[in-house]
N, C-alpha and C positions, 0 to 999 in steps of 0.2 A: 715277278716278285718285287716287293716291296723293302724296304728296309726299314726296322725299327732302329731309333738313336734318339739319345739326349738331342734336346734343340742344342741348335749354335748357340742364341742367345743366351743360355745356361752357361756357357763360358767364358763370357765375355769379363774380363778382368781377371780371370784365372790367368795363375803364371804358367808360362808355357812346360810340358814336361809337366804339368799337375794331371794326377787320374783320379778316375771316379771311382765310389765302390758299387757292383751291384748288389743291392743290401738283401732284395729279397722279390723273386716272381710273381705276379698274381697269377699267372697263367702258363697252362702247359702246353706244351706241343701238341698238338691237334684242336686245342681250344678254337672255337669261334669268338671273335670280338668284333665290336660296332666302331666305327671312327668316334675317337675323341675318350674310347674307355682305358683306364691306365691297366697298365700290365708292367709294370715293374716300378720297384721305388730303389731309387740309389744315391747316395751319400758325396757330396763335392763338397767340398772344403766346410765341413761339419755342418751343410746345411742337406736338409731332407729335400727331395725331390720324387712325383708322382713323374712315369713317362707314360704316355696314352700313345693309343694306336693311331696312325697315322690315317685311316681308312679301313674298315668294314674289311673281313674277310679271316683266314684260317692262321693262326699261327703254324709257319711250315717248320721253322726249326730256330730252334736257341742258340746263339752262338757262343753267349758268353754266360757260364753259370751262376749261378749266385755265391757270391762271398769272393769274388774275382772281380779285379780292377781293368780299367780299362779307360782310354786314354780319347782326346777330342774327335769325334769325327768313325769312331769305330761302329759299326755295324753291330748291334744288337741281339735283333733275331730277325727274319727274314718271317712277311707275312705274304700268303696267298690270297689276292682276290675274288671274291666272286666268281662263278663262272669259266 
């Protein structure tokens, strides 16, 4: 399994103890998605953000729902690969 998350780089100057909001999913659990397609937009410090898939394959589960915050570094939703 795979983990989806904000890049690092998204957080870089954020003050520590700052969270994200996950504003809204593109995609459901069992969805198929291709590397680099977004599957969620979420909200840091009043700025919008697309997250894209890390790599091709199934969205196995959501971890964090939409309209729920969540914090640097946290796992998103977990993607199955291929095969």
């Amino acid at each position: 399994m795979l983990a989806i998350r904000l890049a690092d780089e998204m957080w870089e100057g954020v003050e520590p103890g700052t969270e994200a909001l996950l504003d809204e999913w593109l995609v459901k659990e069992g969805d198929t998605v291709s590397a680099g397609q977004p599957v969620a937009n979420v909200v840091l410090v009043k700025a919008s953000i697309e997250v894209s898939a890390p790599a091709g394959g199934r969205i196995a589960r959501i971890l964090v729902p939409a309209a729920e915050t969540f914090g640097r570094g946290r796992d998103l939703a977990l993607l199955e690969p291929p095969g």
